[in-house]
C-alpha positions as CSV (number, residue, x, y, z in Angstrom):
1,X,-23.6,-54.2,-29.8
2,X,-26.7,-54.1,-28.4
3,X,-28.9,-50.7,-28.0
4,X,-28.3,-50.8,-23.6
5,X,-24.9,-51.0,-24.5
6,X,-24.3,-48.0,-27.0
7,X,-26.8,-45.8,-24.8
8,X,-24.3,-46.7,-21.8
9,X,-21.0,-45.9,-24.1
10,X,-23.2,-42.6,-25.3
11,X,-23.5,-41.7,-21.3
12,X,-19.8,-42.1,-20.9
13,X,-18.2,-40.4,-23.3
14,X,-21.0,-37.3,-21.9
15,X,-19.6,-38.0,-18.5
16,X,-16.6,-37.9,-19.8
17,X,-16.8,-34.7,-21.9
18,X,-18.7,-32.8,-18.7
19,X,-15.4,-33.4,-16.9
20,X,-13.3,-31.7,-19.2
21,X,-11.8,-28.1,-18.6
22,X,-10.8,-25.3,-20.5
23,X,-8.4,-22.4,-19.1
24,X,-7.3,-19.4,-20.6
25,X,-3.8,-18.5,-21.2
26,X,-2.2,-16.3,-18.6
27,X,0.2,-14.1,-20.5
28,X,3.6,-14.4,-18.8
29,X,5.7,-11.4,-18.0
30,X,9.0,-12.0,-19.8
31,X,11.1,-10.1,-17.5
32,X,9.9,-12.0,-14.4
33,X,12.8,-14.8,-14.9
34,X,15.3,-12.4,-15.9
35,X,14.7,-10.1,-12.9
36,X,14.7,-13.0,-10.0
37,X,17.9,-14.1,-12.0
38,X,19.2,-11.2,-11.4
39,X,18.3,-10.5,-7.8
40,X,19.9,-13.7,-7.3
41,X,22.8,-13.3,-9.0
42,X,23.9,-10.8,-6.6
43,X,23.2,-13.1,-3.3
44,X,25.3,-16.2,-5.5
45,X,28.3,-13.7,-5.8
46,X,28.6,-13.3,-2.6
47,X,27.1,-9.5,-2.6
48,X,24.6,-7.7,-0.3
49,X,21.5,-6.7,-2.7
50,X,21.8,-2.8,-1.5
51,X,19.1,-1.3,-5.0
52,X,16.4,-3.8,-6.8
53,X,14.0,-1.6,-8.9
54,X,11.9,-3.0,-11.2
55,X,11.0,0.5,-13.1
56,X,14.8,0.9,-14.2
57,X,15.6,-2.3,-14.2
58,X,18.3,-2.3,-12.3
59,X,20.1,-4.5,-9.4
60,X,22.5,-3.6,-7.6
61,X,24.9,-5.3,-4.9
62,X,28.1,-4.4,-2.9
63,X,30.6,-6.4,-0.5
64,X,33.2,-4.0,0.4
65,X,34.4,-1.7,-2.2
66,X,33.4,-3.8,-4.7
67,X,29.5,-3.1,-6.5
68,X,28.2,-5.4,-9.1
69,X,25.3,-3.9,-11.3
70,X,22.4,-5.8,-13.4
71,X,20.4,-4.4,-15.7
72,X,17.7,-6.0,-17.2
73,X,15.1,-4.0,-20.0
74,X,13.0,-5.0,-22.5
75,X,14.5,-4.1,-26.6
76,X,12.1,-2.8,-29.0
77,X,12.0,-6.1,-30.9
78,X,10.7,-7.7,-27.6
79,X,13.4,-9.9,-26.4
80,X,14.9,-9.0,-22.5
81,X,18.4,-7.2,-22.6
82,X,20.5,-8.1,-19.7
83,X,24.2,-6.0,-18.8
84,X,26.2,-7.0,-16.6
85,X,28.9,-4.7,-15.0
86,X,31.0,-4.1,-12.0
87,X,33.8,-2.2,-10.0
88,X,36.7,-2.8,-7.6
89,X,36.7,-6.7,-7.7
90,X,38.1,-7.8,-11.2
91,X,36.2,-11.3,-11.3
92,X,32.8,-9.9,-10.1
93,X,31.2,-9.3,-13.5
94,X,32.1,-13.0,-14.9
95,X,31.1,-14.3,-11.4
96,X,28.2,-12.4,-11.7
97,X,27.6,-13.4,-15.8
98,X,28.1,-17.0,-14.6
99,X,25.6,-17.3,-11.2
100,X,23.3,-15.4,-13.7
101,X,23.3,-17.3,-16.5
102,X,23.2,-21.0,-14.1
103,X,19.9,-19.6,-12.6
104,X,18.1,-18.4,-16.2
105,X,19.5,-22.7,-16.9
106,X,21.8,-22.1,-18.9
């Protein structure tokens, strides 16, 4: 190889190096995906999102008489807790359970 040749493959790979980017991870908020889940749970199951706060953690949705309730919160060993509940519709907490668990994929 001659030398005009190595300084141009030396000049390249600095090109090339130049280009190259480095970005910081951006720590992700593990309750984010539970808590749109959630939210949309409620619109799946055919209910009218009446309470969505964040602080408690809790969703809540009604059609008629019946009220489906979410809660999501963080354990203390740092996985996301999610409970599921409902009144005055017997399906609504497995519909709910099931449109839940479709949008977290699973």
């Amino acid at each position: 190889m001659t030398l005009a040749r190595k300084f141009a493959a030396l000049l390249l790979l600095a090109f090339g190096l130049a280009g190259c980017v480095s970005y910081e991870a951006v720590p992700v908020d593990p309750m984010e995906a539970p808590w749109r889940s959630a939210m949309g749970a409620m619109q799946d199951a055919g209910l009218t999102l009446t309470t969505a706060d964040r602080a408690t953690g809790t969703v809540r949705g009604t059609r008629g008489a019946a009220e489906g309730t979410i809660v999501v919160r963080m354990r203390p060993d740092g996985r996301v807790g999610v409970e599921i509940g409902s009144k005055g519709d017997p399906g609504l907490t497995q519909r709910l359970t099931d449109a839940y668990n479709h949008r977290m994929g699973r």
